[in-house]
C-alpha positions in Angstrom: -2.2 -9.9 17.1 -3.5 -12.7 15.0 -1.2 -15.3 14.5 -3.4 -18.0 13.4 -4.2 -15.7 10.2 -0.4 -14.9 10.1 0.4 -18.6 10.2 -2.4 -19.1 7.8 -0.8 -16.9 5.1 2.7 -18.0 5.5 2.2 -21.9 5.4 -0.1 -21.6 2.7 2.4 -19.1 0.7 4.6 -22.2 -0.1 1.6 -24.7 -1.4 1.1 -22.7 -4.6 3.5 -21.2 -7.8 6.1 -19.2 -6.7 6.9 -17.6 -9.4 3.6 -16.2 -9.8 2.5 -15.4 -6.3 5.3 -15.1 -4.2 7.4 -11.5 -3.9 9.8 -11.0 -6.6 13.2 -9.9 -6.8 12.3 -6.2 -5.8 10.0 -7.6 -2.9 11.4 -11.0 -1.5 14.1 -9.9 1.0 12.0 -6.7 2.2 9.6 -9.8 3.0 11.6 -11.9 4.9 12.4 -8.8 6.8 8.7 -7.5 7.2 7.7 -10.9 8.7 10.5 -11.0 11.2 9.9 -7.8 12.4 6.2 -8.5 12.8 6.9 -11.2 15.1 9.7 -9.3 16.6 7.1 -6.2 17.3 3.5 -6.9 17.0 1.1 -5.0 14.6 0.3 -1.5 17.2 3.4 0.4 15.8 4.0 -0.6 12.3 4.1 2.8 11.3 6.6 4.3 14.3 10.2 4.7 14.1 11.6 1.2 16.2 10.8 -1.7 14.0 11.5 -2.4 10.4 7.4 -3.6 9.7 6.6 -0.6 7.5 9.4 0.4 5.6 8.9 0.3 1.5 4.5 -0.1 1.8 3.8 2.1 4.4 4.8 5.6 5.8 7.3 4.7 8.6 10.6 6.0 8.4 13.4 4.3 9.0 15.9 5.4 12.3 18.0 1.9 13.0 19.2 -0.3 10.1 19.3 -2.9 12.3 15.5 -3.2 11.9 15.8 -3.2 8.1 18.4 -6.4 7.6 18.0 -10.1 6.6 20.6 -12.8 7.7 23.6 -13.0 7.4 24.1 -9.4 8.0 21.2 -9.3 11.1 23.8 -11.9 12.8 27.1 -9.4 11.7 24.9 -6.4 13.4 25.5 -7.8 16.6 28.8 -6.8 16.9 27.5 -3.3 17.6 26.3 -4.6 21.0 29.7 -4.7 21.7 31.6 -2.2 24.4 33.0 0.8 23.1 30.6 0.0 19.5 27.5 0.1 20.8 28.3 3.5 22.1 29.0 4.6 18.9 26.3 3.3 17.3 24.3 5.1 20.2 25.8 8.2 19.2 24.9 8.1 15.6 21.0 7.0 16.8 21.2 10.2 18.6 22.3 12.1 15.4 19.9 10.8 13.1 17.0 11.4 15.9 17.8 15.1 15.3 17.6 14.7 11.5 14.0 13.0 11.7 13.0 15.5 13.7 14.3 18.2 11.5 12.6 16.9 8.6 9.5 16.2 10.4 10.0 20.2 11.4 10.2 21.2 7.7 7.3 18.3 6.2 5.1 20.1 8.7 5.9 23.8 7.4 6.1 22.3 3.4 2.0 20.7 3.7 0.9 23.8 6.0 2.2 26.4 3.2 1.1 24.5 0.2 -2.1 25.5 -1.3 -2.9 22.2 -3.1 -3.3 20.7 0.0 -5.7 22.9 2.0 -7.9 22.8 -1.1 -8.2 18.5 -0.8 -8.5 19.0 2.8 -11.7 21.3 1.8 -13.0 18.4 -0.3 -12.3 15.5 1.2 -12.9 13.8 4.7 -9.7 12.7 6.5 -10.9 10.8 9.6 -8.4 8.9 12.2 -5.3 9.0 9.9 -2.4 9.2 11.9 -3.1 5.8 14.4 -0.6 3.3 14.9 2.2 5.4 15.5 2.3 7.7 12.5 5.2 10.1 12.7 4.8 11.8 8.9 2.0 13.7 9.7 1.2 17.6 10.3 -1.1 20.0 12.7 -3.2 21.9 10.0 -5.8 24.6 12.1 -6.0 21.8 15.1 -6.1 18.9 13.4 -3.5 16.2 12.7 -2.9 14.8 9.1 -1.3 11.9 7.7 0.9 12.9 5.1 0.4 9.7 3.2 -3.3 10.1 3.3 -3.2 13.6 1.7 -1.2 11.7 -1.0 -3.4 9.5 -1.6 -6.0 12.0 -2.1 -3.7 13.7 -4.3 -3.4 10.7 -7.0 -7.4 9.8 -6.3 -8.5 13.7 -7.3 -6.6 13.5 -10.2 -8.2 10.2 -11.4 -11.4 11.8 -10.6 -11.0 14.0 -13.3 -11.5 11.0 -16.1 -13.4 8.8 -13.8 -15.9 9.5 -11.3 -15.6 7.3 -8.4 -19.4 8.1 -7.6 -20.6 5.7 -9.6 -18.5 2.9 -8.5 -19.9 0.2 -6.7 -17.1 -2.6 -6.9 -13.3 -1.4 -6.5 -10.4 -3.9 -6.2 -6.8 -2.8 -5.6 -3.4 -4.6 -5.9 -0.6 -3.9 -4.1 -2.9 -1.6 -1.3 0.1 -0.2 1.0 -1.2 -0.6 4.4 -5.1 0.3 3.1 -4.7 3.8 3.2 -6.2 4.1 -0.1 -9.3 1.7 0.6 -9.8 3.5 4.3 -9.6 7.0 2.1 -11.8 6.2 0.0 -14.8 4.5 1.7 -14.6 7.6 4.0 -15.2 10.0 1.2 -17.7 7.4 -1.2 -20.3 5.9 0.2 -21.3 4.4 -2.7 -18.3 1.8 -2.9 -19.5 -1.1 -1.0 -17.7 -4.2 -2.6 -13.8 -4.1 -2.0 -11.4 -6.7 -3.0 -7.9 -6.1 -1.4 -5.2 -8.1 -2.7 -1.6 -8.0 -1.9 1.6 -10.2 -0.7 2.6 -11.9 2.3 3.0 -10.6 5.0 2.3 -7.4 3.5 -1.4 -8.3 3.4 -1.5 -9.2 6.9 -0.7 -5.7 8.1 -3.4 -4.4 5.5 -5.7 -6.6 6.5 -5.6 -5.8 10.6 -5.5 -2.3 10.0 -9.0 -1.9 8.1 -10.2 -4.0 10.8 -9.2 -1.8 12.9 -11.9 1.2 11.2 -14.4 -1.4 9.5 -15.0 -4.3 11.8 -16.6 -7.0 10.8 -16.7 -5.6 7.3 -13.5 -7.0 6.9 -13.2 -10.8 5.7 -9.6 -12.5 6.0 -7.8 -15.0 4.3 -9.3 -17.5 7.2 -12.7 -16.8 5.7 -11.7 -18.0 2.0 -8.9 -19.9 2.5 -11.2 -22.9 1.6 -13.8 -21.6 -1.0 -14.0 -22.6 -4.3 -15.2 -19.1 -5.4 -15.3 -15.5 -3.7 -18.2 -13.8 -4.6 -20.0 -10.4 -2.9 -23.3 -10.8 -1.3 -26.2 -9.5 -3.6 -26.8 -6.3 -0.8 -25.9 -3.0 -0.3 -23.5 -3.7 2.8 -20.4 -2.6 3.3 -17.5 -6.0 2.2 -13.4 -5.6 2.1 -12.1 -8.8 1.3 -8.4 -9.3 2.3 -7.1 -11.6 -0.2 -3.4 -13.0 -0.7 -2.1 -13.5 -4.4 -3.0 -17.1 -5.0 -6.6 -17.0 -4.4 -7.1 -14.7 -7.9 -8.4 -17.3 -9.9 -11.0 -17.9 -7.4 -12.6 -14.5 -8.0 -16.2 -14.3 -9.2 -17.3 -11.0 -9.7 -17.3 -7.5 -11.3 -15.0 -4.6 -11.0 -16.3 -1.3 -11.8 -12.8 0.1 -11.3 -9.3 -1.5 -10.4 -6.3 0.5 -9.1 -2.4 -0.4 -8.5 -0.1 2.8 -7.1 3.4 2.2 -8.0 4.0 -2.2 -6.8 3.1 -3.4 -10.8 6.7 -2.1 -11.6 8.4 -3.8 -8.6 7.0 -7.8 -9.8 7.8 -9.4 -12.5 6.2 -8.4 -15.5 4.9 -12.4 -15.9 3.0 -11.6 -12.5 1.4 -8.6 -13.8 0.6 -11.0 -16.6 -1.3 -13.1 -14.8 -2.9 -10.7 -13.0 -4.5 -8.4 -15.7 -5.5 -11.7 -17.2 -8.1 -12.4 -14.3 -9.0 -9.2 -14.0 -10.0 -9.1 -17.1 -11.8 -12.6 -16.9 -13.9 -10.4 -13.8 -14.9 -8.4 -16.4 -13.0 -4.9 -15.4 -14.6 -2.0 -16.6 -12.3 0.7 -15.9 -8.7 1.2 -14.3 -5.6 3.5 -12.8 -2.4 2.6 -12.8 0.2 4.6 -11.4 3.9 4.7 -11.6 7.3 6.5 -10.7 9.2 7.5 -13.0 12.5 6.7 -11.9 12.9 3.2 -11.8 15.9 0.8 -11.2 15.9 -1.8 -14.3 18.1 -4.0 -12.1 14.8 -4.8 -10.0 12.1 -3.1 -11.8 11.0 -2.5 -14.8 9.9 0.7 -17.2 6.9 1.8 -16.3 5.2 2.7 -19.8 5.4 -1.4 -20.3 1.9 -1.3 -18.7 0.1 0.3 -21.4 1.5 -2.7 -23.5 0.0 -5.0 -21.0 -3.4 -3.4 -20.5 -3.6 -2.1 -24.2 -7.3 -0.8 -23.7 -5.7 2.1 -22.0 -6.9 5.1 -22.7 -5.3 7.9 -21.0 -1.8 8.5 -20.3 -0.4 11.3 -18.6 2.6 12.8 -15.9 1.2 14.0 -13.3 3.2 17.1 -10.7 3.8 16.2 -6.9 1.3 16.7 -4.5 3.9 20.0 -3.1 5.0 22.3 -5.9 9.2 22.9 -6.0 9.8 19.0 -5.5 10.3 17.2 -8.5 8.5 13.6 -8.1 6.4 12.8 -10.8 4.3 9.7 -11.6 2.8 8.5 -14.7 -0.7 7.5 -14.8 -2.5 5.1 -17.2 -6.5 5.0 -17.1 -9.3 3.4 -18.7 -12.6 5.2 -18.1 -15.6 3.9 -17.5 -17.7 3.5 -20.4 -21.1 1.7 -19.3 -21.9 0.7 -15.8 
């Protein structure tokens, strides 16, 4: 694991604004958490069942809440290492174990059954998606699938019907998960070359290791900008993911041909999201997807439908139905097309 870029991140977290580029209210604790269970566990498993790195941003599930607390109630916790408690706990480990692998059971029969998704995995490529301990996945004629990749390709085939991703050269993305998305799509569109990739700490760290992981060298850290004036892309035709946290937006010289955020812009606060579209409009933006749920908690995030006041160029809006048919999880997508490239 690379602590000198996870030491990098975190120390330099605290030299700039907080309130505009530190985690928010939604994000802060699951933080704290996220980086404590890094250290606790390393980066191989993040998306397995026995540490707490993945939960909310990537597609772990979650088995022992004792991976999920902060202090003071991680320090209560350990009275279930107690005799006669601990066995209890034990017990109700065992329980949920048989629940997970129920639901595993029935994910696996639900993505098998549903049309929708043999049709994406016709059109699409889905290479390596299930490393790192990926449990929500499925056996499809042979071959293992990530559930959260098919998702992905869900949302990205319905934004390919009002913009065409082969004609995008330059795509930067907010809030990336675990890089999924980005790993998705330079799989299936060659034609993207020039990636920016910006998200919190530590969350960023995770993203940035695991396109590493697929893309090498391709893949420039925080450790690479962290003391640039300006972040630019090269003037070739190679492949570039740059893995950037919040502060260094301002620094950004270039163009986006399309920008994308899936679901975090409701979880900051909306002066973050501010300040964001501000610069990504100074980088001269030229099309966009946002995508929300729909049920959101007003005590941590906020209505949705507040974007298109935000990025009032918009020019589609739409609900869009869950990737399986019979479960009722819609999202709300807000697009700008591209008009001239």
């Amino acid at each position: 694991m690379n602590t000198t870029l996870l030491n990098a991140l975190v120390n330099d977290e605290k030299k700039f604004n907080e309130n505009l580029y530190s985690p928010g209210k939604y994000w802060k604790k699951k933080s704290d958490k996220i980086l404590r269970e890094i250290k606790r566990c390393g980066f191989q498993n993040f998306r397995g069942l026995n540490n707490g790195i993945g939960s909310s941003y990537t597609d772990s599930l979650i088995y022992d809440i004792r991976n999920e607390l902060n202090y003071p109630l991680k320090f209560i916790s350990l009275i279930l290492k107690f005799p006669y408690l601990s066995n209890i706990f034990e017990r109700q480990l065992h329980v949920t174990s048989s629940y997970i692998k129920k639901y595993l059971n029935y994910q696996n029969q639900a993505y098998n059954n549903e049309r929708r998704v043999h049709d994406l995995i016709k059109k699409y490529s889905f290479n390596d998606t299930t490393q790192f301990g990926c449990l929500r996945k499925f056996n499809f004629k042979k071959k293992e699938y990530s559930v959260n990749y098919l998702e992905v390709a869900h949302r990205n085939d319905t934004i390919q019907k009002y913009i065409d991703f082969r004609n995008i050269n330059t795509y930067m993305e907010i809030g990336g998960g675990f890089g999924s998305n980005i790993h998705f799509l330079i799989t299936n569109f060659k034609n993207i070359k020039k990636i920016i990739y910006l998200d919190i700490v530590p969350n960023i760290f995770i993203g940035t290791l695991y396109l590493k992981n697929f893309f090498g060298d391709s893949v420039k850290d925080y450790n690479h900008f962290k003391n640039l004036d300006k972040i630019s892309f090269s003037k070739d035709h190679k492949l570039e993911i740059f893995c950037i946290p919040p502060w260094c937006i301002n620094r950004l010289d270039i163009t986006i041909d399309h920008f994308h955020n899936s679901a975090s812009f409701v979880e900051m606060p909306i002066e973050i999201v501010k300040n964001y579209s501000k610069y990504l409009y100074k980088n001269k933006m030229k099309s966009y997807s946002l995508i929300s749920y729909l049920d959101y908690n007003p005590n941590t995030t906020f209505d949705p439908n507040i974007l298109a006041e935000i990025f009032k160029d918009s020019e589609e809006k739409f609900v869009g139905d869950s990737l399986i048919s019979g479960i009722n999880k819609k999202s709300l997508f807000i697009l700008k097309k591209i008009s001239k490239l």
